[in-house]
C-alpha positions as CSV (number, residue, x, y, z in Angstrom):
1,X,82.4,100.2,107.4
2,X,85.3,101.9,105.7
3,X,88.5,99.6,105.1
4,X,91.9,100.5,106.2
5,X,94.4,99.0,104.2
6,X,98.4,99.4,105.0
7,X,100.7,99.2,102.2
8,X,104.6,98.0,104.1
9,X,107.4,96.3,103.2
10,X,109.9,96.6,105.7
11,X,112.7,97.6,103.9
12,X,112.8,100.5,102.0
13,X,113.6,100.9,98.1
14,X,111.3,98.0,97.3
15,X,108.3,99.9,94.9
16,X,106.0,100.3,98.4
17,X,104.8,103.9,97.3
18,X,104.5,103.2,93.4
19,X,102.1,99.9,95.2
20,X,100.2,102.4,97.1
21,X,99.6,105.0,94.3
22,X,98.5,102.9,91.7
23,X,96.4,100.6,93.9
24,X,94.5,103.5,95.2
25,X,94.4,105.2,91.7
26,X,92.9,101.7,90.1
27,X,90.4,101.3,93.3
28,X,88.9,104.9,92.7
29,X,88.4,104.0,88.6
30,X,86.3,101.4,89.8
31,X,84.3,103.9,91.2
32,X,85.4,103.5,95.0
33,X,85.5,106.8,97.5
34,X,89.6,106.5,97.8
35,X,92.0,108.2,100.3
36,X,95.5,107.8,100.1
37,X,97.6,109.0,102.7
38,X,101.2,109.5,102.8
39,X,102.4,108.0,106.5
40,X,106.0,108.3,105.7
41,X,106.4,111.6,107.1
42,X,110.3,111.5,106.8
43,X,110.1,110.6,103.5
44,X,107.6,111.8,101.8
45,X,107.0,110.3,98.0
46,X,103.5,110.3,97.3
47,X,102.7,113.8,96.5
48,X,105.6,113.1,93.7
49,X,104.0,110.2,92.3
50,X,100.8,112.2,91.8
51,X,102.1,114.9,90.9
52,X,99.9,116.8,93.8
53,X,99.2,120.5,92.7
54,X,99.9,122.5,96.0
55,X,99.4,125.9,93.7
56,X,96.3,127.1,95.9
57,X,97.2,124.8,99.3
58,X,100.2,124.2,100.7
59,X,99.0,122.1,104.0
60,X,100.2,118.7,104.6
61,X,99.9,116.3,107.0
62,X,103.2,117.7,108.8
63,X,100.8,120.5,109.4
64,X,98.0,118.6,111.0
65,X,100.4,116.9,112.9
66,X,102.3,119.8,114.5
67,X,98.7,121.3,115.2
68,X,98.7,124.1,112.3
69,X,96.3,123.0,110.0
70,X,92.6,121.0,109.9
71,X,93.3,117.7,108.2
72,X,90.4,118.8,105.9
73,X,93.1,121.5,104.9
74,X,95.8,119.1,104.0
75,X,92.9,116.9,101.6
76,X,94.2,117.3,97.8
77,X,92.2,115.9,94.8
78,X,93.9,112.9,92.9
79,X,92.6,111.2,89.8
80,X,89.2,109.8,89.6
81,X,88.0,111.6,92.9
82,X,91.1,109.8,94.5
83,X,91.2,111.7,97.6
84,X,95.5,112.6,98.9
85,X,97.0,113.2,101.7
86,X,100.8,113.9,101.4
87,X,103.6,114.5,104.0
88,X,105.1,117.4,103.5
89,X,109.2,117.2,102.5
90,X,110.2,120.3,104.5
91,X,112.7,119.5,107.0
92,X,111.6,122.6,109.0
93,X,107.8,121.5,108.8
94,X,109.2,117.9,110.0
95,X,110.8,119.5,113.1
96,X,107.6,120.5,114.9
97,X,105.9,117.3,113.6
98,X,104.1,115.1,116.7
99,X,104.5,112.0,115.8
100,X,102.2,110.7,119.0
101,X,99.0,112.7,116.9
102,X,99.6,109.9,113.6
103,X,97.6,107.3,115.2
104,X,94.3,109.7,116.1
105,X,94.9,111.3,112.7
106,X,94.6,108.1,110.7
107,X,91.6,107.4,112.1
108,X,89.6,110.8,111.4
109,X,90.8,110.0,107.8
110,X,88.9,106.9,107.7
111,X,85.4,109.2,107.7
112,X,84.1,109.5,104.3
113,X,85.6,107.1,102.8
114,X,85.1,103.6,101.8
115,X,88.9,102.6,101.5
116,X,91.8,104.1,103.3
117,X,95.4,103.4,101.6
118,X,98.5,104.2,103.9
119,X,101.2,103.9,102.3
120,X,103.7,103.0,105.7
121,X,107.5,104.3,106.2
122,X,110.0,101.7,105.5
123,X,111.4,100.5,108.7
124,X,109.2,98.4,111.8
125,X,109.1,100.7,114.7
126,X,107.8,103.4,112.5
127,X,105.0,101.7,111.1
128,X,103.4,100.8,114.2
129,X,101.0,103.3,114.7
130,X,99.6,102.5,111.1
131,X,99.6,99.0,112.0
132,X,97.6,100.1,115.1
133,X,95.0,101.7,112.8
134,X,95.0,99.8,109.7
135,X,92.6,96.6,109.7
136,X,94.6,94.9,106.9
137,X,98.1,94.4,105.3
138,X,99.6,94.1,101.9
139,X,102.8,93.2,102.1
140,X,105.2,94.5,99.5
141,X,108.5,92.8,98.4
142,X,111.1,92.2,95.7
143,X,112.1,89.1,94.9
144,X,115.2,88.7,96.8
145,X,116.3,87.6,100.2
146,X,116.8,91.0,102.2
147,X,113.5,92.2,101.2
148,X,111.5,88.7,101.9
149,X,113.9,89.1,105.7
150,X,112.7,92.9,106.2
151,X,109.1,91.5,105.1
152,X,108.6,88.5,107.6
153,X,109.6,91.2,110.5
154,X,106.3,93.4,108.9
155,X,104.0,90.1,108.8
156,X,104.7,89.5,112.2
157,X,104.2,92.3,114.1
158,X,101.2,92.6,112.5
159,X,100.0,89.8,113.0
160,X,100.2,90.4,116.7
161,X,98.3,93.2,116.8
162,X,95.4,91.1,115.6
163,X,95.7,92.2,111.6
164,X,94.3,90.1,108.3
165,X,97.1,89.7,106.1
166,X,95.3,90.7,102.6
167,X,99.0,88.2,101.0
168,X,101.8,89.5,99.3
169,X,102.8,91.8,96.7
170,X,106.3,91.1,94.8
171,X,107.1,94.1,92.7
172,X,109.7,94.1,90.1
173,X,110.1,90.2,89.4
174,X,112.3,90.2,86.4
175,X,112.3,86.0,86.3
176,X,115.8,85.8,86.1
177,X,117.7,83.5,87.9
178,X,118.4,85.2,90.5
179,X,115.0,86.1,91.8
180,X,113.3,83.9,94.4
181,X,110.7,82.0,92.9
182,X,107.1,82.4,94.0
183,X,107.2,79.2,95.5
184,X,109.8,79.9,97.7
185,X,108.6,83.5,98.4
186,X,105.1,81.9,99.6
187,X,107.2,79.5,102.0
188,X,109.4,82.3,103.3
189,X,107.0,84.3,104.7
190,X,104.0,82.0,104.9
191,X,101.6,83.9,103.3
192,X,100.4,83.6,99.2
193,X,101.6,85.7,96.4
194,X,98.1,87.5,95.2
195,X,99.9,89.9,92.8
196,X,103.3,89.8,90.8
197,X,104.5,93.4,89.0
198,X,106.6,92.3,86.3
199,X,109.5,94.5,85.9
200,X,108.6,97.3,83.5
201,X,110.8,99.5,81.4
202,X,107.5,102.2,81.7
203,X,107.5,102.2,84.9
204,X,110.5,105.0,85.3
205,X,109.1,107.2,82.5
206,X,105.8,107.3,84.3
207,X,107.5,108.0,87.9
208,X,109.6,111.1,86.0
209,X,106.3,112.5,85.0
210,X,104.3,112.0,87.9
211,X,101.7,109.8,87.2
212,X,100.9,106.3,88.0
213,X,101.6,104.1,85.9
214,X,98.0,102.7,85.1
215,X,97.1,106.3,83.6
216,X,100.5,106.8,81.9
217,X,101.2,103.6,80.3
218,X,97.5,101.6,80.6
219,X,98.7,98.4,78.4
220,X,102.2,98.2,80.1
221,X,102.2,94.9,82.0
222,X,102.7,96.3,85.5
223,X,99.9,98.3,84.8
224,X,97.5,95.6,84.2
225,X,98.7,93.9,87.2
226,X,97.9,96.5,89.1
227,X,94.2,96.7,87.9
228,X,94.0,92.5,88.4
229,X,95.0,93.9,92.2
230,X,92.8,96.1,92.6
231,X,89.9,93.2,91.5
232,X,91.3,91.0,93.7
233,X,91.1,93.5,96.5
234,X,87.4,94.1,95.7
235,X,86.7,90.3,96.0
236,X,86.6,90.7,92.1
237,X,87.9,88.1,89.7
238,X,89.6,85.7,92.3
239,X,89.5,82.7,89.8
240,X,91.3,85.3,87.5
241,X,94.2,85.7,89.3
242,X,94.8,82.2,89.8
243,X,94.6,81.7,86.3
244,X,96.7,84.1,85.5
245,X,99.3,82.8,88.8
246,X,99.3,79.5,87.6
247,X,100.0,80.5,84.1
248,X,103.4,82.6,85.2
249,X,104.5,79.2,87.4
250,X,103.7,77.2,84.0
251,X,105.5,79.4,82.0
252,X,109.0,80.1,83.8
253,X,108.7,77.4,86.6
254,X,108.2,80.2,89.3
């Protein structure tokens, strides 16, 4: 059975997209049939992040959603076999959008396919019909309080609608004083930190060329964070990461 994992944070601004790119990027290297689609179809980022050539294509799902196009027709090809499906960023393609077609099309997308990645819109009303769909939940903060506030909102409406919360992402944690700590990020929102993306000074050169960050810049930190995710998501490596979590609380008391 395929898995359906949604990417959300709540509030927007947080790294949710750069979370969802280089997740799905690192699951495909491990050799893992990978789509990635683009659910925020007001604001579309994804296709940037990739760096999506739409030379020979220009379907998106804005097309399969206002009934113009196959969603086969809006599939691009990522890195490693990733497979992509980006919103388009066309406010006239977004006028004839049906937003009531998301939910039927996220669930075609899960054929062929052993892991679906959606990377949700920022806001709660507009994720549900992702939540409806996806089977589990990564939460993605920063380490500060209106992102933790936006993030319990996520966690809970999830959770009603029967969901496994996969735990917590916190992206950009600089470990200065005035980020939360893990601890008290873990207590917040009552679910564990499996994954902390330092703050990276590559991380902006690889989002101005378009590539994720684990192809760019492989050695950066963030990068190999995201590729001790992407183990942990496999079942990979679990002792790892605690190793590695327990080191970070050692090291700066956080």
């Amino acid at each position: 059975m395929p898995r359906s994992i949604l990417i959300a944070s709540g509030k927007g601004g947080v790294g949710k997209t750069v979370v969802s790119v280089n997740l799905a990027t690192a699951l495909a290297m491990r050799g893992k049939k990978v789509t990635i689609i683009d659910a925020d179809i007001e604001m579309a980022n994804v296709a940037l992040r990739l760096k999506i050539d739409k030379k020979e294509k220009t379907k998106t799902l804005h097309d399969v959603l206002a009934g113009e196009a196959r969603l086969e027709e809006a599939i691009y090809s990522g890195p490693h076999g990733l497979k992509v499906i980006p919103s388009g960023i066309s406010l006239e393609s977004l006028k004839k959008v049906d937003e009531s077609k998301l939910e039927s099309v996220l669930r075609e997308a899960l054929k062929d396919t052993d892991i679906l990645i959606i990377d949700a819109p920022a806001g709660l009303k507009t994720s549900i019909p992702a939540m409806r769909v996806a089977e589990e939940l990564l939460i993605v903060t920063n380490p500060e309080v209106a992102a933790i506030a936006d993030a319990m909102k996520v966690r809970l409406a999830f959770k009603e609608l029967g969901g496994t919360i996969l735990g917590v992402v916190v992206n950009r944690m600089s470990y200065s004083p005035e980020d939360l700590k893990i601890d008290e990020i873990e207590a917040l929102l009552e679910e564990r930190v499996i994954c902390v993306i330092p703050e990276d000074e590559n991380m902006k050169k690889a989002v101005a060329y378009g590539n994720p960050i684990i192809l760019k810049y492989p050695f950066s930190p963030s990068a190999k964070a995201f590729k001790r995710l992407s183990d942990y998501i496999l079942g990979k490596k679990e002792k790892k990461v605690d190793i590695v979590r327990r080191f970070l609380k050692g090291l700066f008391g956080r």
